[in-house]
CHARMM internal coordinates of N, CA and C (Angstrom, degrees):
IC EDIT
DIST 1 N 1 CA 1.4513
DIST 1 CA 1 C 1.5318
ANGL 1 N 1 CA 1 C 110.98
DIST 1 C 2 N 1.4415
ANGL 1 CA 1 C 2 N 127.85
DIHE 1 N 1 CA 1 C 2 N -51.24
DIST 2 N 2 CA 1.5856
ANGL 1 C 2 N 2 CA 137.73
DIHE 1 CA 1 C 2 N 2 CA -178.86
DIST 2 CA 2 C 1.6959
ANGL 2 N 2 CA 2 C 91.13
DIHE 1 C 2 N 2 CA 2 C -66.30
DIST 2 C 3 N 1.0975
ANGL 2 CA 2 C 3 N 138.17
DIHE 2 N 2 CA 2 C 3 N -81.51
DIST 3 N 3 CA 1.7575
ANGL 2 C 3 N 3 CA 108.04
DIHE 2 CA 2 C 3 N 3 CA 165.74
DIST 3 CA 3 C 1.4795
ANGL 3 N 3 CA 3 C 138.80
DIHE 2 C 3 N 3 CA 3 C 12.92
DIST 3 C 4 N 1.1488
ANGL 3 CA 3 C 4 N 116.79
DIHE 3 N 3 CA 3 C 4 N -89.98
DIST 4 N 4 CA 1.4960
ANGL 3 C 4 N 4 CA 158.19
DIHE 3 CA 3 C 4 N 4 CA 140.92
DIST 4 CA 4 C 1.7034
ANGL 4 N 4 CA 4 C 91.55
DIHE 3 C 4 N 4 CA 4 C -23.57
DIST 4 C 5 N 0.7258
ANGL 4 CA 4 C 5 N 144.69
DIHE 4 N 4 CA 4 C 5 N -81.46
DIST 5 N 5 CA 1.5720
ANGL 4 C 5 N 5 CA 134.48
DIHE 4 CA 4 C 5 N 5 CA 165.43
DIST 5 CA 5 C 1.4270
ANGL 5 N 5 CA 5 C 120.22
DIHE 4 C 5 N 5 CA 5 C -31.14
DIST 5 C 6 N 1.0403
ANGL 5 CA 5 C 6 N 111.51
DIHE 5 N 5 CA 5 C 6 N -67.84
DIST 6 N 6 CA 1.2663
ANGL 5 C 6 N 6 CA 129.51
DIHE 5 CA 5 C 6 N 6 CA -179.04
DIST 6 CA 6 C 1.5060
ANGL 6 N 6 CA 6 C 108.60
DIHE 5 C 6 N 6 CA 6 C -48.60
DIST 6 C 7 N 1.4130
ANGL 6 CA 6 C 7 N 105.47
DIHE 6 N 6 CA 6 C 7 N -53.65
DIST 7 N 7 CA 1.5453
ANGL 6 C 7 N 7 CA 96.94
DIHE 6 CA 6 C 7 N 7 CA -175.55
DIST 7 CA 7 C 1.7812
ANGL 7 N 7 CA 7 C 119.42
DIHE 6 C 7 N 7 CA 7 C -87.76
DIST 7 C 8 N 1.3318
ANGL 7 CA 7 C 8 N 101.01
DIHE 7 N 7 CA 7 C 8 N 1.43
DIST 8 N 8 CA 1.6418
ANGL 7 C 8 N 8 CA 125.72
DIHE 7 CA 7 C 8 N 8 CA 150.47
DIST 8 CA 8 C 1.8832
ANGL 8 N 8 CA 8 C 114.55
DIHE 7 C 8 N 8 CA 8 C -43.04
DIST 8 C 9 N 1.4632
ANGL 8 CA 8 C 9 N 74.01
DIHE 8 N 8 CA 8 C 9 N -69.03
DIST 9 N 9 CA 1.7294
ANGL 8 C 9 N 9 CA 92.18
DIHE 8 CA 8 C 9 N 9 CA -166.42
DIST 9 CA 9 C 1.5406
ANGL 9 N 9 CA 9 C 102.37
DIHE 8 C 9 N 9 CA 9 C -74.69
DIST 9 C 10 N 1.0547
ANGL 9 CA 9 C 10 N 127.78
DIHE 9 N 9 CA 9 C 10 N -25.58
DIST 10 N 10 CA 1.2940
ANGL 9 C 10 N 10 CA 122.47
DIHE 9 CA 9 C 10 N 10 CA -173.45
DIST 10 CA 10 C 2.3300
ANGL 10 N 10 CA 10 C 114.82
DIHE 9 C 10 N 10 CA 10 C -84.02
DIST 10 C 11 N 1.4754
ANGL 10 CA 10 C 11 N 85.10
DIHE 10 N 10 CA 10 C 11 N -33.80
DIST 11 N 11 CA 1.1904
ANGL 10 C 11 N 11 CA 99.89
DIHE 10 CA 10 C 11 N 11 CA 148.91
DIST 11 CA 11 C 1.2116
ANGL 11 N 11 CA 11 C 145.51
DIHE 10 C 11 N 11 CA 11 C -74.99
DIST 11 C 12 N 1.2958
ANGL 11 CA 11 C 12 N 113.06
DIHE 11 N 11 CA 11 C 12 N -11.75
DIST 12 N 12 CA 1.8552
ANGL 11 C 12 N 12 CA 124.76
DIHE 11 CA 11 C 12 N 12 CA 156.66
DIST 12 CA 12 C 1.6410
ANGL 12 N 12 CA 12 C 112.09
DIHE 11 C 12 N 12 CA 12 C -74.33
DIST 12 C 13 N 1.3664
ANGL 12 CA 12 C 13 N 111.63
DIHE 12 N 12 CA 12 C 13 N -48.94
DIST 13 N 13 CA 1.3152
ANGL 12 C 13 N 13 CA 137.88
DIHE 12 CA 12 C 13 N 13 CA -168.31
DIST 13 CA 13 C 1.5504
ANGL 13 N 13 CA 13 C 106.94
DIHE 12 C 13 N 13 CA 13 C -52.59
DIST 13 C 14 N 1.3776
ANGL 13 CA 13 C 14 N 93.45
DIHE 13 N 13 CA 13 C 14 N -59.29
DIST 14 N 14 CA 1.8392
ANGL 13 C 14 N 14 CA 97.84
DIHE 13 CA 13 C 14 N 14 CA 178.64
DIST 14 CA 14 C 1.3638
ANGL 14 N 14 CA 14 C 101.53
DIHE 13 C 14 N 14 CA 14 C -73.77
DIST 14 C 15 N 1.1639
ANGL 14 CA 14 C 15 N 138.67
DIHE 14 N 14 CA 14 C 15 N -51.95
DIST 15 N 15 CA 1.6625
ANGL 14 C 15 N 15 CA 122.81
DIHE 14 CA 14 C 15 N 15 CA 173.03
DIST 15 CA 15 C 1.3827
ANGL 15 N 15 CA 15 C 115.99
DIHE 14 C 15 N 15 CA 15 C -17.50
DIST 15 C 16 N 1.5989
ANGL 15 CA 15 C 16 N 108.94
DIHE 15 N 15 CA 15 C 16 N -61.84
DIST 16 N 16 CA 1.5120
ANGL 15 C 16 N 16 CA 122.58
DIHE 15 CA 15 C 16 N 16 CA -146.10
DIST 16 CA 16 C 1.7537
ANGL 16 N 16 CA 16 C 93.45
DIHE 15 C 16 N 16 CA 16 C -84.58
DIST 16 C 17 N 1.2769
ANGL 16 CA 16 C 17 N 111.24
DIHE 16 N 16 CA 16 C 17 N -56.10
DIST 17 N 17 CA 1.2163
ANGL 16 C 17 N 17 CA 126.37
DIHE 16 CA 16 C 17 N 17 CA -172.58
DIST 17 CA 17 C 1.8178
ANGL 17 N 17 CA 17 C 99.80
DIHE 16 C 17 N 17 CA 17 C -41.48
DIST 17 C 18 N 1.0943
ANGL 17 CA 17 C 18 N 128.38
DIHE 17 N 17 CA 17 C 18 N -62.48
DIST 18 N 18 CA 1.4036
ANGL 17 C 18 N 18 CA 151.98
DIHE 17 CA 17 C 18 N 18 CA -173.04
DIST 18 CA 18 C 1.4112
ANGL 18 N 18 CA 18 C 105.54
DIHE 17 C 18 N 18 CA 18 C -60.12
DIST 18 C 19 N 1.4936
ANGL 18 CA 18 C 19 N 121.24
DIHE 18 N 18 CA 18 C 19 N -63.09
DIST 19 N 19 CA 1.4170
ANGL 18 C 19 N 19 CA 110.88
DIHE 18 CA 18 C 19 N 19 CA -149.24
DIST 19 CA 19 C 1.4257
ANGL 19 N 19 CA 19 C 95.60
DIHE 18 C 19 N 19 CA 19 C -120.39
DIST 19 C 20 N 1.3134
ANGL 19 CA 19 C 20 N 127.93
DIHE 19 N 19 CA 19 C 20 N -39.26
DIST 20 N 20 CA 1.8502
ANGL 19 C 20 N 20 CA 140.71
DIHE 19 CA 19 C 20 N 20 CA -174.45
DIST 20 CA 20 C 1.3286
ANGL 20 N 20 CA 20 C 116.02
DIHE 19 C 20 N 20 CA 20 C -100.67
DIST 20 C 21 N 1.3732
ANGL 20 CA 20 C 21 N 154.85
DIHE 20 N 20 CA 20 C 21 N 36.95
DIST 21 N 21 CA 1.7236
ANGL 20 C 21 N 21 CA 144.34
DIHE 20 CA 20 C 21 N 21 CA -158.91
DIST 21 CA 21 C 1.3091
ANGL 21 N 21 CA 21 C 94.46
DIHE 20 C 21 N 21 CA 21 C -54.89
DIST 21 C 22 N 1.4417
ANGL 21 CA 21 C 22 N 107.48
DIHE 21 N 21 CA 21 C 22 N -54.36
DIST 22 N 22 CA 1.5339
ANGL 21 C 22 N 22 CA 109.28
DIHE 21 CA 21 C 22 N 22 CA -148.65
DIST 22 CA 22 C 1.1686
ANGL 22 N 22 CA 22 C 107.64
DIHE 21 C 22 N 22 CA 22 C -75.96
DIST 22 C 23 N 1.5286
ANGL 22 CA 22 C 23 N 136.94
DIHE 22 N 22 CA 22 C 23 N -8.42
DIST 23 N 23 CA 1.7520
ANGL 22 C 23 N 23 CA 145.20
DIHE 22 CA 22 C 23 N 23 CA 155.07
DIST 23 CA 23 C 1.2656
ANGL 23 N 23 CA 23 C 106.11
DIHE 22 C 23 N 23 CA 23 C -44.93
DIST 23 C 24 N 1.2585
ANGL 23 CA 23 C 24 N 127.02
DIHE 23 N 23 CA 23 C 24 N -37.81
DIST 24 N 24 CA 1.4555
ANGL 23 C 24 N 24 CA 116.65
DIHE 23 CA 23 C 24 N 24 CA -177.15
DIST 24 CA 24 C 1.3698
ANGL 24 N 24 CA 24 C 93.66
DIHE 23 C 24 N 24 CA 24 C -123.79
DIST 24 C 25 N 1.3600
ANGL 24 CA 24 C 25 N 136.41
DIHE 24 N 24 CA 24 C 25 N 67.84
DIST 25 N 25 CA 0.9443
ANGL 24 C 25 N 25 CA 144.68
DIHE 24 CA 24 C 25 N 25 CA 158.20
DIST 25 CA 25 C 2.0880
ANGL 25 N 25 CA 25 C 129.97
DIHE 24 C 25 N 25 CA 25 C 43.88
DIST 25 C 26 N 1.5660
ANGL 25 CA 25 C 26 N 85.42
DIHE 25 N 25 CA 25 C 26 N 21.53
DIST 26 N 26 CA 1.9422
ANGL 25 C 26 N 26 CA 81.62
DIHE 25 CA 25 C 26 N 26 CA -170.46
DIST 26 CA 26 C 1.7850
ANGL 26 N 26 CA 26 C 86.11
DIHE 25 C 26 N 26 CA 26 C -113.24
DIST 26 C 27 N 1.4368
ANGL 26 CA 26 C 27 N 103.12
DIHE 26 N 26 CA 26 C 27 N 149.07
DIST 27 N 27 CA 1.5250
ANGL 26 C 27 N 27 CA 139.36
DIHE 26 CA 26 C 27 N 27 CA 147.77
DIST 27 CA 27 C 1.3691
ANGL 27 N 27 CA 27 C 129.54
DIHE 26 C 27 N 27 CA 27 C -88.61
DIST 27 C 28 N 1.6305
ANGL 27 CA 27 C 28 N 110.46
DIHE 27 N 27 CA 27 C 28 N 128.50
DIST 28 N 28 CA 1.4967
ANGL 27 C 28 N 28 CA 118.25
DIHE 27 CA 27 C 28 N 28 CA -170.44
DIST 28 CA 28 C 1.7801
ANGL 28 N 28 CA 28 C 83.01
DIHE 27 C 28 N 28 CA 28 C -77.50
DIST 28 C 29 N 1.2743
ANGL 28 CA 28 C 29 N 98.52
DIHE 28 N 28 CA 28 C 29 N 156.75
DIST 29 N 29 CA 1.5484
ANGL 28 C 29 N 29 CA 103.78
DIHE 28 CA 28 C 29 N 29 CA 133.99
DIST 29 CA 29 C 1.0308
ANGL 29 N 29 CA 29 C 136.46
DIHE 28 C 29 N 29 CA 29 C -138.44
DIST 29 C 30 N 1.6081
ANGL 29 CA 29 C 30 N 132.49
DIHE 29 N 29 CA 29 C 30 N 153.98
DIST 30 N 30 CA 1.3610
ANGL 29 C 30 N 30 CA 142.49
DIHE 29 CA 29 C 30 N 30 CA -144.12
DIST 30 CA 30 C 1.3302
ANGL 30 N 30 CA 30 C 108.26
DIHE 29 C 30 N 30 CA 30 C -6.56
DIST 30 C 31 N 1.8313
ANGL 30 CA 30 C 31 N 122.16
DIHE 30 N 30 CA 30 C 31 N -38.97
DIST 31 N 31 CA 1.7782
ANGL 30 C 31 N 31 CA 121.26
DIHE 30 CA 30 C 31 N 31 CA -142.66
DIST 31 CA 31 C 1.7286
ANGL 31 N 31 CA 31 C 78.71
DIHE 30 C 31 N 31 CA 31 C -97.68
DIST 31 C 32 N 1.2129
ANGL 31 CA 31 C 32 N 126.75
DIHE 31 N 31 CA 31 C 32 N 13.15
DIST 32 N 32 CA 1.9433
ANGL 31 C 32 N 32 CA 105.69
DIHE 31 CA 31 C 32 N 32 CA -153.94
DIST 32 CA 32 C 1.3594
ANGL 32 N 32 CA 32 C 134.80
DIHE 31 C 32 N 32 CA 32 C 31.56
DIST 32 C 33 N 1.6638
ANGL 32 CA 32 C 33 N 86.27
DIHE 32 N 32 CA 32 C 33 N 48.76
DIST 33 N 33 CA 1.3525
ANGL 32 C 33 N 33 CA 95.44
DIHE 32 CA 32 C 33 N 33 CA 157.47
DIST 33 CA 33 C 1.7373
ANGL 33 N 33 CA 33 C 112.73
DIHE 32 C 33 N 33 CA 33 C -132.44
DIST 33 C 34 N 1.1475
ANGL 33 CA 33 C 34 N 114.56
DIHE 33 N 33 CA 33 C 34 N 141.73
DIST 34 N 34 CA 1.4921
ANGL 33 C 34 N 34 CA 129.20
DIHE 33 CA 33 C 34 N 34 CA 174.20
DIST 34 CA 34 C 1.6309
ANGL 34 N 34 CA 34 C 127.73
DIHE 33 C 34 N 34 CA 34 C -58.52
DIST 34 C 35 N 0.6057
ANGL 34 CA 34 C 35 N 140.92
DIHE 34 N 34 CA 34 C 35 N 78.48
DIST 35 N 35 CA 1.6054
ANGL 34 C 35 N 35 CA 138.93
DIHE 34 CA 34 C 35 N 35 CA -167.08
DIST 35 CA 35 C 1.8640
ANGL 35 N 35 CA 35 C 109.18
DIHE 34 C 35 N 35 CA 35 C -59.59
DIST 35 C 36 N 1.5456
ANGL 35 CA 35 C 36 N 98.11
DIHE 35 N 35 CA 35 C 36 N 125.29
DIST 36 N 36 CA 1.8561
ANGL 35 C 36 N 36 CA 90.13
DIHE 35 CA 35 C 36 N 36 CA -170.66
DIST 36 CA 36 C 1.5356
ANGL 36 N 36 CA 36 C 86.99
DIHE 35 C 36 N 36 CA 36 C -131.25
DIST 36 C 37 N 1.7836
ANGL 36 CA 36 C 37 N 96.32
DIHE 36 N 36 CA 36 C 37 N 144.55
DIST 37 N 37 CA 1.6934
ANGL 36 C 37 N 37 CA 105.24
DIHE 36 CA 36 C 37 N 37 CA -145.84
DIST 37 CA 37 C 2.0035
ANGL 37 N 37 CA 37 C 67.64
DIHE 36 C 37 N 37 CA 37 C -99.48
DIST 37 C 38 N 1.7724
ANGL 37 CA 37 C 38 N 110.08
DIHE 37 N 37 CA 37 C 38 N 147.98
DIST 38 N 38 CA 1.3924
ANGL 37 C 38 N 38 CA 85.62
DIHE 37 CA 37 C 38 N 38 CA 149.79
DIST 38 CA 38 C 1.6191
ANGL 38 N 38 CA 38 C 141.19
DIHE 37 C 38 N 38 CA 38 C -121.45
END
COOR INIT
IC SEED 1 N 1 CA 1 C
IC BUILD
């Protein structure tokens, strides 16, 4: 079952990451990389 999750979430992730940032609200910058406040 934690598998099957995992490859859930990892499969949303690359969607958004790849084709949508700004759907879940993150910005590349210039280097393509994301800046995460913590």
């Amino acid at each position: 079952m934690e598998k099957s999750r995992n490859t859930s979430i990892s499969k949303f992730l690359s969607k958004y990451l790849r084709h949508e940032p700004e759907k879940l609200g993150l910005q590349f910058e210039r280097t393509n990389f994301i800046i995460v406040e913590e």
